[in-house]
VEXMAR-714505 format. One record per atom (N, C-alpha, C): atom name; residue in one letter; x, y, z. Coordinates in Angstrom, 3 decimals, always signed. Example, Ala and Ser with C-alpha at 12.3 -4.5 7.8 and 13.67 -1.06 7.14 Angstrom:
# VEXMAR-714505
PT   name   resn         xx         yy         zz
PT      N      a    +13.190     -5.690     +7.800
PT     CA      a    +12.300     -4.500     +7.800
PT      C      a    +13.200     -3.300     +7.800
PT      N      s    +12.850     -2.250     +7.080
PT     CA      s    +13.670     -1.060     +7.140
PT      C      s    +12.900     +0.030     +7.870
//
This chain:
# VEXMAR-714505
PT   name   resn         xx         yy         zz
PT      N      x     +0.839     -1.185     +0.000
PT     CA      x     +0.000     +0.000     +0.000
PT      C      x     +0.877     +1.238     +0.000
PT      N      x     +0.455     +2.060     -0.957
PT     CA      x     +1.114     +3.274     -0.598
PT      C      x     +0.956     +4.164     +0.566
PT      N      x     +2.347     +4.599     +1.072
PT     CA      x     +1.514     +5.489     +2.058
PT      C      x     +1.110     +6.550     +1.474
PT      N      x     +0.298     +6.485     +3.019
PT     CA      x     -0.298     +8.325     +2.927
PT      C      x     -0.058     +9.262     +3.722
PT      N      x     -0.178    +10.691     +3.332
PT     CA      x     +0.310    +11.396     +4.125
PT      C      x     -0.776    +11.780     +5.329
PT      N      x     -0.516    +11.892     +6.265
PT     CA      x     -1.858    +12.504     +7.018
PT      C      x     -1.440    +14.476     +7.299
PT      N      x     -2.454    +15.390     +6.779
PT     CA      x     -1.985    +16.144     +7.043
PT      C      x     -2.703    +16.789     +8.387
PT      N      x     -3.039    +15.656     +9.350
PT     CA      x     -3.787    +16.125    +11.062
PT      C      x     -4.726    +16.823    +10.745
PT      N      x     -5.489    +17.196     +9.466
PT     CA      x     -6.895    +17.751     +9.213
PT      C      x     -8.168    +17.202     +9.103
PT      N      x     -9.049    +17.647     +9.384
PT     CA      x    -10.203    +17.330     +9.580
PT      C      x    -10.845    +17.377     +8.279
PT      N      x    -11.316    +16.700     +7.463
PT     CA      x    -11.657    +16.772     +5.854
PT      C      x    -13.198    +16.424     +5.510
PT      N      x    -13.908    +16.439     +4.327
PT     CA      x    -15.050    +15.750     +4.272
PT      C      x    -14.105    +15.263     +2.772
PT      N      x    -14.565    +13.716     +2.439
PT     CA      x    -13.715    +13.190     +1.421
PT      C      x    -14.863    +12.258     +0.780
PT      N      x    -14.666    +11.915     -0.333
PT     CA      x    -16.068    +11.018     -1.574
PT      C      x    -14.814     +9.735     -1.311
PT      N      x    -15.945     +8.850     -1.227
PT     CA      x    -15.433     +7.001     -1.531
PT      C      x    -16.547     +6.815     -2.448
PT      N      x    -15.806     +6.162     -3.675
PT     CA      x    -17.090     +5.427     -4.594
PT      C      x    -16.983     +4.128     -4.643
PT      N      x    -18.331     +3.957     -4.293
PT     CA      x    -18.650     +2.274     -3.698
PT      C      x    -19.753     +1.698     -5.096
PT      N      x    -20.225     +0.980     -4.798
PT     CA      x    -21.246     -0.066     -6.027
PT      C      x    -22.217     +0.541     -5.986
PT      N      x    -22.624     +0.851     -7.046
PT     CA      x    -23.864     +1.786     -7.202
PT      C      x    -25.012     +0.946     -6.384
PT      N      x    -26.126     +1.255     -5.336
PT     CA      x    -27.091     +0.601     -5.353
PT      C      x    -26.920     +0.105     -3.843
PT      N      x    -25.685     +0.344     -3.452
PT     CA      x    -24.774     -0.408     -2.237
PT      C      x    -24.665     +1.034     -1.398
PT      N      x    -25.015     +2.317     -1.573
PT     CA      x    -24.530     +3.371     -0.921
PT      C      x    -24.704     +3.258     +0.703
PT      N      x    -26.165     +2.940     +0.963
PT     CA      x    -26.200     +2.907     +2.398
PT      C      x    -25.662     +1.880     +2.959
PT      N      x    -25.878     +0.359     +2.320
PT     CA      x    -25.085     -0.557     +3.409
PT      C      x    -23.461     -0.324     +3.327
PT      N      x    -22.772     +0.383     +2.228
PT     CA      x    -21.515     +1.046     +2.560
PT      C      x    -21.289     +1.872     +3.669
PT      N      x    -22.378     +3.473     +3.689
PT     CA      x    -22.548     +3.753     +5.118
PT      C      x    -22.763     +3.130     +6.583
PT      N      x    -23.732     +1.923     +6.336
PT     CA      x    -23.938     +1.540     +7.697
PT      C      x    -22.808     +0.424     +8.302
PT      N      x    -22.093     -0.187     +7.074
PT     CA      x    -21.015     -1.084     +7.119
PT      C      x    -19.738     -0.174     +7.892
PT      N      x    -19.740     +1.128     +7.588
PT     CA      x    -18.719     +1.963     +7.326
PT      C      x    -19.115     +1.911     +9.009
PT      N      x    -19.452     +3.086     +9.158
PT     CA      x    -20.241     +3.370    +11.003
PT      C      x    -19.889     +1.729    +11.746
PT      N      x    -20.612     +0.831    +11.288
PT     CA      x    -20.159     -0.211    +12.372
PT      C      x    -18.384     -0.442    +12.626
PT      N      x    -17.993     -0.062    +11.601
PT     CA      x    -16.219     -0.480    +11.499
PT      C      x    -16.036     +0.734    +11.915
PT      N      x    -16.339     +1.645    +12.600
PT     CA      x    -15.446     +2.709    +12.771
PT      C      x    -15.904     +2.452    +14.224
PT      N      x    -17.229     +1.666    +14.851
PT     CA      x    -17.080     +1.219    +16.103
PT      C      x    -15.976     +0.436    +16.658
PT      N      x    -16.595     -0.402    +16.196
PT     CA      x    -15.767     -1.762    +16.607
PT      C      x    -14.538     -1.357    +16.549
PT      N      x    -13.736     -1.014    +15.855
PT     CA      x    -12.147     -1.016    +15.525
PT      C      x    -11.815     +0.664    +15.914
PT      N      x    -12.538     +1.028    +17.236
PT     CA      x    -12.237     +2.606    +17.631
PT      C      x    -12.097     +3.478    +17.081
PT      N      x    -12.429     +3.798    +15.920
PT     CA      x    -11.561     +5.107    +14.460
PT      C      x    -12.331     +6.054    +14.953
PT      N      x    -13.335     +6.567    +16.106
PT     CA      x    -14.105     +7.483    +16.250
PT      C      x    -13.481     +8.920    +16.233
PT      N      x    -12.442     +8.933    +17.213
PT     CA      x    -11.023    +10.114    +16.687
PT      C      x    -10.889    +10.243    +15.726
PT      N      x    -10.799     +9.657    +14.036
PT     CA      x    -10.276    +10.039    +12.892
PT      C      x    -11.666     +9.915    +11.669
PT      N      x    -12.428     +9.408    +12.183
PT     CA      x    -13.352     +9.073    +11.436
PT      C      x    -14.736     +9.316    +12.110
PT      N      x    -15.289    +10.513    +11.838
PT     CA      x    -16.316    +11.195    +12.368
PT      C      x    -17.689    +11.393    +11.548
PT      N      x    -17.915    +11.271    +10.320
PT     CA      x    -18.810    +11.092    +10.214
PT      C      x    -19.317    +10.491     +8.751
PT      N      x    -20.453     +9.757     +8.192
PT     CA      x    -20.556     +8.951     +6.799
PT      C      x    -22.174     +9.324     +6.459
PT      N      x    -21.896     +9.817     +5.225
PT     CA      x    -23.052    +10.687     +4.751
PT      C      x    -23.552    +10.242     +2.928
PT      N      x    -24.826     +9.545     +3.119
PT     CA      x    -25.184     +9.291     +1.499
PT      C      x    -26.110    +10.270     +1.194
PT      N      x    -25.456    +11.399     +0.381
PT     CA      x    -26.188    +12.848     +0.118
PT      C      x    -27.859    +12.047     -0.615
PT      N      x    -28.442    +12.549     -0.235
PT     CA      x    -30.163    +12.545     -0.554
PT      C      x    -30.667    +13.687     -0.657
PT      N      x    -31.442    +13.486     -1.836
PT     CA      x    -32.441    +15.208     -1.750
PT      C      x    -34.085    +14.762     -2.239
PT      N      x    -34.984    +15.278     -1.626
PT     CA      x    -36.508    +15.400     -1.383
PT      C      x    -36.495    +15.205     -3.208
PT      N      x    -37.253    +14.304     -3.941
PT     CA      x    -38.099    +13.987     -5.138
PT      C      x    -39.639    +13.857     -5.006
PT      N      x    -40.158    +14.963     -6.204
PT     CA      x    -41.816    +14.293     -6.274
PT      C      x    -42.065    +13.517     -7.455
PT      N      x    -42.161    +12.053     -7.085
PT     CA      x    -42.380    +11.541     -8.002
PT      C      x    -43.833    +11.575     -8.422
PT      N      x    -44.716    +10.975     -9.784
PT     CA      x    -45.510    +10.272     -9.707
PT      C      x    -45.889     +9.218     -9.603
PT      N      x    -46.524     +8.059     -9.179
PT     CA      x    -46.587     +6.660     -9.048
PT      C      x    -48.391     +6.474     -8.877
PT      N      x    -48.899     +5.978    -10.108
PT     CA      x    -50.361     +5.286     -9.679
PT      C      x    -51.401     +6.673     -9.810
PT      N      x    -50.934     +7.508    -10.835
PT     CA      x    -51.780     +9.044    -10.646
PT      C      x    -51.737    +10.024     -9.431
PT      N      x    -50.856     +9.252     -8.439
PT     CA      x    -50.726    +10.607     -7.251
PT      C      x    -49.306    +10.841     -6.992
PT      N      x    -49.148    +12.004     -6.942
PT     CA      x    -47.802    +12.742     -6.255
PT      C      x    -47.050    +11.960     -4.396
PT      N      x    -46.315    +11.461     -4.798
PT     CA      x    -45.259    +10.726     -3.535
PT      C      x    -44.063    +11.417     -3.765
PT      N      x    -43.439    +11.795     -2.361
PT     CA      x    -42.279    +12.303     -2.256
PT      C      x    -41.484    +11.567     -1.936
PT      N      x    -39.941    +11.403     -2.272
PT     CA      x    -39.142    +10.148     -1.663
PT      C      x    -37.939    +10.523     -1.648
PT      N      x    -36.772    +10.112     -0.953
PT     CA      x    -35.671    +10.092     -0.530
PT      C      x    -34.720     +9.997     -1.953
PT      N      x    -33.925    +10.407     -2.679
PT     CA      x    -33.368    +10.054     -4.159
PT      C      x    -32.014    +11.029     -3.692
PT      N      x    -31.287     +9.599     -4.138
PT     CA      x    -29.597     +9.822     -4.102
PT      C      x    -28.885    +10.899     -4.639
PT      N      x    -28.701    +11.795     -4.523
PT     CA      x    -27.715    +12.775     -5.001
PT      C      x    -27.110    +12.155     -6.603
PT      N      x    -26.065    +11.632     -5.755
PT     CA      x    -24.758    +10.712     -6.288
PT      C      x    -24.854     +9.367     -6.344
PT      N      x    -25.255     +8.762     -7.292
PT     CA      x    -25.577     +7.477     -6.846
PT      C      x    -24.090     +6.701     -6.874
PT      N      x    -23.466     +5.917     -6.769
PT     CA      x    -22.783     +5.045     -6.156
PT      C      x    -21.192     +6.452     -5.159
PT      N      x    -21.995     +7.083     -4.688
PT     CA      x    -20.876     +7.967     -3.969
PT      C      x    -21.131     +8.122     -2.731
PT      N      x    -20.370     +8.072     -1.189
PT     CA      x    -20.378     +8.263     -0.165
PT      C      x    -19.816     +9.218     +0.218
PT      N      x    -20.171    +10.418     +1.111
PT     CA      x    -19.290    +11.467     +1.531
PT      C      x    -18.683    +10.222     +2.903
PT      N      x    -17.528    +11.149     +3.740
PT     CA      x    -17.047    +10.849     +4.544
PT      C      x    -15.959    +11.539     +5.199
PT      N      x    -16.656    +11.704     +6.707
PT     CA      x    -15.567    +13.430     +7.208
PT      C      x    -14.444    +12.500     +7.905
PT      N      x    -13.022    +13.080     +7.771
PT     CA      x    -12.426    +11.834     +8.609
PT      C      x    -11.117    +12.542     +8.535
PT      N      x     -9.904    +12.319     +8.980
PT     CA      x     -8.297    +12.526     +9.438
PT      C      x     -7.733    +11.792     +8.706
PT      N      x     -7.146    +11.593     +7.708
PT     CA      x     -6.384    +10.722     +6.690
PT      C      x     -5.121    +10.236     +7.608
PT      N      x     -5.228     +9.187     +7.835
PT     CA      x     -3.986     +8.699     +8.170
PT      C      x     -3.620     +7.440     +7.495
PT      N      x     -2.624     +6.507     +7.697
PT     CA      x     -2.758     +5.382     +7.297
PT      C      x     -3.990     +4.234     +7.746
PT      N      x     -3.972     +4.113     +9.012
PT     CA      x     -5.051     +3.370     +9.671
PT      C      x     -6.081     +3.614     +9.238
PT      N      x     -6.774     +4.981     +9.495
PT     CA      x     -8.549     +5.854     +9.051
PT      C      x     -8.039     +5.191     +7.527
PT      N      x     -7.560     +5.344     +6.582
PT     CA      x     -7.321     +5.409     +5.037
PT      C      x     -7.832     +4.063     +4.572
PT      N      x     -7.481     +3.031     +5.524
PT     CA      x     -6.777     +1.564     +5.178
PT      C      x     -8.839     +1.028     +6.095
PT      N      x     -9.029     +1.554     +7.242
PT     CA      x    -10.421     +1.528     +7.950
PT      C      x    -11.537     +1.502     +6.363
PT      N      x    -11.358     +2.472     +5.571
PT     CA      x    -12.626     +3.242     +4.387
PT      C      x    -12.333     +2.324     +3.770
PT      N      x    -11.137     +2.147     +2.863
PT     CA      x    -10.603     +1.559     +1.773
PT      C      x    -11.127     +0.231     +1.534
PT      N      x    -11.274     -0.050     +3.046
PT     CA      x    -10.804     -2.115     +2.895
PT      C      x    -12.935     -2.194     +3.373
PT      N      x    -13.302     -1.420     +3.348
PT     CA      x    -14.691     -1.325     +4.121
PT      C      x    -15.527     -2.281     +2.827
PT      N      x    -16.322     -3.517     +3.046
PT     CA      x    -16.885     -3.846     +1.751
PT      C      x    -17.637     -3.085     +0.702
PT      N      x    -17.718     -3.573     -0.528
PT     CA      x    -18.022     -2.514     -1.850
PT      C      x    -17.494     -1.473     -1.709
PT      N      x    -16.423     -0.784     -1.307
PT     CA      x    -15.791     +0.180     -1.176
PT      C      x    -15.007     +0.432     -2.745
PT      N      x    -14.879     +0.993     -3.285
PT     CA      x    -14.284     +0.734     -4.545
PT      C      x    -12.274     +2.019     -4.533
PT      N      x    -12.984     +2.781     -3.643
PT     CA      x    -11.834     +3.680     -3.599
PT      C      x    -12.524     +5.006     -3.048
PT      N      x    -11.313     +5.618     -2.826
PT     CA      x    -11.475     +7.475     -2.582
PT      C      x    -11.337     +8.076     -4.039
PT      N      x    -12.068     +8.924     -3.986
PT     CA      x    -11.979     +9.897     -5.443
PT      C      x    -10.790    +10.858     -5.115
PT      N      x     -9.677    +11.496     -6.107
PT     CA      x     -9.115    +11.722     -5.958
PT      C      x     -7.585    +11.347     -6.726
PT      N      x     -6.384    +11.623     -6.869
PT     CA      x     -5.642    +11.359     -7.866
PT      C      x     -4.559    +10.627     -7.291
PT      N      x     -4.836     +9.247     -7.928
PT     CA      x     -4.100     +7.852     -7.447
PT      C      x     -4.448     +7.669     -6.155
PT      N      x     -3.489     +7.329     -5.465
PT     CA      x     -4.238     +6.840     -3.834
PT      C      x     -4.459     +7.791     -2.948
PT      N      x     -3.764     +9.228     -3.169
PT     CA      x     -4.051    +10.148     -2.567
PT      C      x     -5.696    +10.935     -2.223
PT      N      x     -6.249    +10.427     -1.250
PT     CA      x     -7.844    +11.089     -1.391
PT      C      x     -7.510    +12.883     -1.351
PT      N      x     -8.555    +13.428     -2.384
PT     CA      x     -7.909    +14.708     -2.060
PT      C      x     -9.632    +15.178     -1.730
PT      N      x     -9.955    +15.951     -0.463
PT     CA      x    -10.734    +16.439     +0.417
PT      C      x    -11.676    +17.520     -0.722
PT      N      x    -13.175    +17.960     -0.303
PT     CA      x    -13.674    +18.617     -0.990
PT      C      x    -13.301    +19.974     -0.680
PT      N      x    -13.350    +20.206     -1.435
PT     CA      x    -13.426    +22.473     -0.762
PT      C      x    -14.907    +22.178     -0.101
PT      N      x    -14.339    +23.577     +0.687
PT     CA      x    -15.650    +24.376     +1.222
PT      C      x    -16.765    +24.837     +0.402
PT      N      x    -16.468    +24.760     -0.360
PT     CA      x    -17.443    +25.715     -1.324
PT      C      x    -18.707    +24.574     -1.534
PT      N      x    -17.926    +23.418     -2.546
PT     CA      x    -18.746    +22.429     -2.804
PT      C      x    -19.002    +21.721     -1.429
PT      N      x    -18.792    +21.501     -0.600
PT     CA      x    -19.635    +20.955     +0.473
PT      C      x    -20.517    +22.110     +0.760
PT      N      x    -20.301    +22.853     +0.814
PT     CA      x    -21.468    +24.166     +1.464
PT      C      x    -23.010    +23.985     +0.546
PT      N      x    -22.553    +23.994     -0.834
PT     CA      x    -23.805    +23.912     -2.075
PT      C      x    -24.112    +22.306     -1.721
PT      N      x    -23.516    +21.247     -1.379
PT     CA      x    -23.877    +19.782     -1.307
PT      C      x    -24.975    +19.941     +0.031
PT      N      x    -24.451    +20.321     +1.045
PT     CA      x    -24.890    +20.532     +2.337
PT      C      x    -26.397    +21.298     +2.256
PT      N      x    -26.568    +22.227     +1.839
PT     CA      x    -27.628    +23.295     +1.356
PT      C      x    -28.733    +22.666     +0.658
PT      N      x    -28.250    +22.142     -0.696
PT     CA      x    -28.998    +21.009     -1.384
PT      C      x    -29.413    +20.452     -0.309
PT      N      x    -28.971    +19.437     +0.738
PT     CA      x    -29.327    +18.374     +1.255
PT      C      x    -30.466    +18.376     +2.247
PT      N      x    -29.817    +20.209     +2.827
PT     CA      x    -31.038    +20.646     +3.643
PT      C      x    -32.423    +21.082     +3.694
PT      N      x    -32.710    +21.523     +1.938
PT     CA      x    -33.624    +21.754     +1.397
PT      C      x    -34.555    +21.287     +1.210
PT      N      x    -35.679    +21.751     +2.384
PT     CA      x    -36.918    +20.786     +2.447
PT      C      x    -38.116    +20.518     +1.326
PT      N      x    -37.785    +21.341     +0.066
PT     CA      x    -38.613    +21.988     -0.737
PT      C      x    -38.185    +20.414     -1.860
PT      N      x    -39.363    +19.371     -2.028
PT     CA      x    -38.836    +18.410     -2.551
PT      C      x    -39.166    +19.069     -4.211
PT      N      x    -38.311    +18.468     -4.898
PT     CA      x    -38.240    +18.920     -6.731
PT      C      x    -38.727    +17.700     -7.208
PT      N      x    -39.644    +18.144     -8.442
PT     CA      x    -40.825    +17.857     -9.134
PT      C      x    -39.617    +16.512    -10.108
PT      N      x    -39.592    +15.191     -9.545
PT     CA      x    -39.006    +14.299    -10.702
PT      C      x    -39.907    +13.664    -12.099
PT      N      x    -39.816    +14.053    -12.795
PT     CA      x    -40.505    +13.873    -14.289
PT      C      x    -39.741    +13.112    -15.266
PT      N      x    -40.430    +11.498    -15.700
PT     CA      x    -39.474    +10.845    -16.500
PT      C      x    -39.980    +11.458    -18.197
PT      N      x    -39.804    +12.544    -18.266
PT     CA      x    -40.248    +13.677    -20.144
PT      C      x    -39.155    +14.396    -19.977
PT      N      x    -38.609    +14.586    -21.321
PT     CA      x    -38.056    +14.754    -21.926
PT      C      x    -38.598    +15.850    -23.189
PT      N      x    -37.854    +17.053    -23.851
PT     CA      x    -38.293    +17.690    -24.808
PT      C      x    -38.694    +16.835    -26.250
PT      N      x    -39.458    +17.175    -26.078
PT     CA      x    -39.999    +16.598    -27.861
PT      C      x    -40.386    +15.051    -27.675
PT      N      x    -41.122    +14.508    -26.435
PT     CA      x    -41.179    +13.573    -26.268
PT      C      x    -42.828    +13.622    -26.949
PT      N      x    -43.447    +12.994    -27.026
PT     CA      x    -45.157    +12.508    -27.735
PT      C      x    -45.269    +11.968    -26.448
PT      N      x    -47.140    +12.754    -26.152
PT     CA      x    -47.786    +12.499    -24.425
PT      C      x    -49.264    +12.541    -25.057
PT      N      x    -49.948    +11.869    -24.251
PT     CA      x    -50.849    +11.793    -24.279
PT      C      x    -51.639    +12.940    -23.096
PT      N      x    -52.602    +13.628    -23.184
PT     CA      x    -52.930    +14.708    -21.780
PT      C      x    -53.922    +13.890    -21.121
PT      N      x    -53.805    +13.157    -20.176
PT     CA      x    -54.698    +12.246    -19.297
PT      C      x    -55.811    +13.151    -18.394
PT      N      x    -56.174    +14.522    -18.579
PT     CA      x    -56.918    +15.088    -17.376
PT      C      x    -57.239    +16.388    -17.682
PT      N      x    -58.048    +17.263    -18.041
PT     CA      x    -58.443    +18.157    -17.839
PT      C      x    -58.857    +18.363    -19.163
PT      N      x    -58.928    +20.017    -19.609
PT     CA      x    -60.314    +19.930    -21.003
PT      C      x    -59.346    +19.275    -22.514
PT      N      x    -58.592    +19.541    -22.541
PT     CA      x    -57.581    +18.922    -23.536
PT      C      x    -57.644    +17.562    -23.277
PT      N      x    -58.430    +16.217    -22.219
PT     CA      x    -58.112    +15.111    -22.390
PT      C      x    -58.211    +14.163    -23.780
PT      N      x    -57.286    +12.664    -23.499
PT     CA      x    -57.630    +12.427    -24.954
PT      C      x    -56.438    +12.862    -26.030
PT      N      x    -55.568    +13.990    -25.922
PT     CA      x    -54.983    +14.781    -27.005
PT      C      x    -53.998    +14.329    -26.843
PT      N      x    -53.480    +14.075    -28.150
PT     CA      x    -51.783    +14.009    -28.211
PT      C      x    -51.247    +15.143    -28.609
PT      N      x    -49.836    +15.072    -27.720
PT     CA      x    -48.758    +16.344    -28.006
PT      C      x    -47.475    +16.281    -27.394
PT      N      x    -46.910    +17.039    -28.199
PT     CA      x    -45.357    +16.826    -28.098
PT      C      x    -45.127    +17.847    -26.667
PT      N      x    -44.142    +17.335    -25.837
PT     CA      x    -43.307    +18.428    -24.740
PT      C      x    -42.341    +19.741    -25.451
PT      N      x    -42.866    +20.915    -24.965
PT     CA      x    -42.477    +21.806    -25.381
PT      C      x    -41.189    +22.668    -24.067
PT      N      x    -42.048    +22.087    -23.029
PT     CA      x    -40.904    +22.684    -21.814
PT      C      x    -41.158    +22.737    -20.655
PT      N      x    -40.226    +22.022    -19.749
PT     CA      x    -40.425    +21.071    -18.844
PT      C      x    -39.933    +22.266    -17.648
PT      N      x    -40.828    +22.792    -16.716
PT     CA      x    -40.592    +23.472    -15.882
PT      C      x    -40.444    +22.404    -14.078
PT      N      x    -39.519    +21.735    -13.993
PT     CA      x    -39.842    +21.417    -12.661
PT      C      x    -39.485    +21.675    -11.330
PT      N      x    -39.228    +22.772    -11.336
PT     CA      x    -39.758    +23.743    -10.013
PT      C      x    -41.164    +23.352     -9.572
PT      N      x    -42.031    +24.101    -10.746
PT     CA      x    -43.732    +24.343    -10.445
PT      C      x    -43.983    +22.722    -10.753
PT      N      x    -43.281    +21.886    -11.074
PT     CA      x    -44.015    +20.613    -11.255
PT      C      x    -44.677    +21.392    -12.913
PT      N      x    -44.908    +21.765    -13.699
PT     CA      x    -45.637    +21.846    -14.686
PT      C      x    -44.742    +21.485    -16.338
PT      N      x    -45.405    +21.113    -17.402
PT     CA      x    -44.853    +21.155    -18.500
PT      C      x    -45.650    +21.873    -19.366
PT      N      x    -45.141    +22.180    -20.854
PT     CA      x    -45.698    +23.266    -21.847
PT      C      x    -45.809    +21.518    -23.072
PT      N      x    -47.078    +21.295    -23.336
PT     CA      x    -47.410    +20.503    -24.719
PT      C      x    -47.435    +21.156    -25.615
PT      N      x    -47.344    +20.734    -26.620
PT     CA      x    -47.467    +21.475    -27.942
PT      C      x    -48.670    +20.462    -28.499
PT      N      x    -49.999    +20.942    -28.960
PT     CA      x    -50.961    +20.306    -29.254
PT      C      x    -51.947    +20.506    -30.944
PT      N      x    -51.796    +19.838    -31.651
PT     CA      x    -52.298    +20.661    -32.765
PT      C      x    -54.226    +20.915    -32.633
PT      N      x    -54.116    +21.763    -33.124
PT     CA      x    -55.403    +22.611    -33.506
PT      C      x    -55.502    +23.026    -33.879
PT      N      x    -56.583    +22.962    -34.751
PT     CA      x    -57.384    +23.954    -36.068
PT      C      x    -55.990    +24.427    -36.866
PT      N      x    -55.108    +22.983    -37.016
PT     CA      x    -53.876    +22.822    -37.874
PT      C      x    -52.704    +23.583    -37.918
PT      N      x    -52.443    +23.988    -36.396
PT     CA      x    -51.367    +24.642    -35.915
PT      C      x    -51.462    +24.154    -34.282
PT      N      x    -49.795    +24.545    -34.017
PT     CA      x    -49.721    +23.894    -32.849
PT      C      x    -49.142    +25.093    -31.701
PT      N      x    -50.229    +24.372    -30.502
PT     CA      x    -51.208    +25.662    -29.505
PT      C      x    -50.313    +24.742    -28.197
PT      N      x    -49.428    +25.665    -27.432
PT     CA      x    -48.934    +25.368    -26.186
PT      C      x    -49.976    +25.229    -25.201
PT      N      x    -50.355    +24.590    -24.707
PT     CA      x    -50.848    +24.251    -23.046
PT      C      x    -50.292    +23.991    -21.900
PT      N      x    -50.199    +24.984    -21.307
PT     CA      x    -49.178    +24.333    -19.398
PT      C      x    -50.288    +23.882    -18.753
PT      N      x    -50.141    +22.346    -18.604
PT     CA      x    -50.281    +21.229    -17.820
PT      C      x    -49.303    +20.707    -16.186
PT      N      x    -50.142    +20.158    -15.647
PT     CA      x    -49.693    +19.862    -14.110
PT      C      x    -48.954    +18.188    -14.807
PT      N      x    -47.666    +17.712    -14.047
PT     CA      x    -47.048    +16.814    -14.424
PT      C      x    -47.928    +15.334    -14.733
PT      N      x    -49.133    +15.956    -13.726
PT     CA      x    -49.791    +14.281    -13.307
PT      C      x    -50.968    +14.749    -14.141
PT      N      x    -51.063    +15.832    -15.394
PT     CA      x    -51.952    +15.705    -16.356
PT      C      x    -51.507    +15.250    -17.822
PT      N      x    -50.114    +14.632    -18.044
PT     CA      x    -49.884    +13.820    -19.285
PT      C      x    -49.061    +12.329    -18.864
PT      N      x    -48.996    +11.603    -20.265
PT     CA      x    -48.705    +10.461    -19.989
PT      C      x    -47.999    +10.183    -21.102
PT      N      x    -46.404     +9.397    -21.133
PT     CA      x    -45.358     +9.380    -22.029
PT      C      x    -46.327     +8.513    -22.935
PT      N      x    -46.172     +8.682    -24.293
PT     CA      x    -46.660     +7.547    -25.236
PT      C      x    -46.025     +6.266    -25.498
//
């Protein structure tokens, strides 16, 4: 193993593990930092999540959705031991960073990661796409086919493009009033 340097700092650092594997990497991670004392160098294991509204079954559900999918944050003291603790942790795949050296996030991007994370305001997830063909499942346009013209999901809403009287007439629709063809 190469060494590493420890530079006695306190860091937040990315391990990319198996996509799909993020939390039992976290909870694997936390138990090994019991058991084997790393609580001094290894302080804390974080799988960034942010608030999604999906649709499922015609109604709006909000749910937990991975940031980063196969990525783990992790605040910790680089030493050899803490390094060799993450590394060897199962599905662990490595530290991001150049060769074995993990190199720590800035402040900046943890601050915008952190912020994101805190943000209770869940965002509108929509599987449309521009120029996709929808069918409008609900309101006076039902029945109609039309292409996506522009996908606002903040408001949860999209813009169809619908023909009529042989030109084509935008309508902003609620997400859970079309349906992919």
């Amino acid at each position: 193993m190469a060494k590493q340097h420890s530079t006695g700092e306190r860091h937040w650092y990315v391990i990319h593990t198996y996509s799909g594997y993020e939390n039992a990497v976290a909870r694997n991670l936390k138990q090994r930092i019991e058991s084997l004392g790393m609580q001094n160098l290894i302080f804390d294991v974080v799988v960034p999540t942010e608030k999604k509204i999906r649709v499922k079954g015609g109604k709006r559900v909000t749910e937990e959705d991975q940031m980063y999918p196969g990525y783990v944050l992790v605040e910790m003291i680089v030493t050899d031991e803490s390094w060799y603790v993450v590394r060897n942790t199962p599905r662990v795949t490595g530290f991001v960073g150049s060769g074995t050296q993990p190199v720590p996030l800035q402040q900046g991007e943890l601050d915008a990661l952190l912020n994101r994370m805190e943000d209770d305001t869940p965002k509108h997830r929509v599987d449309l796409s521009i120029d996709d063909i929808v069918i409008i499942s609900d309101g006076p346009f039902k029945e109609l086919e039309g292409k996506v013209g522009e996908i606002d999901e903040e408001r949860g809403k999209v813009k169809v493009l619908v023909s009529m009287f042989g030109r084509e007439t935008p309508v902003e629709l609620d997400f859970l009033q079309v349906k992919k063809v």
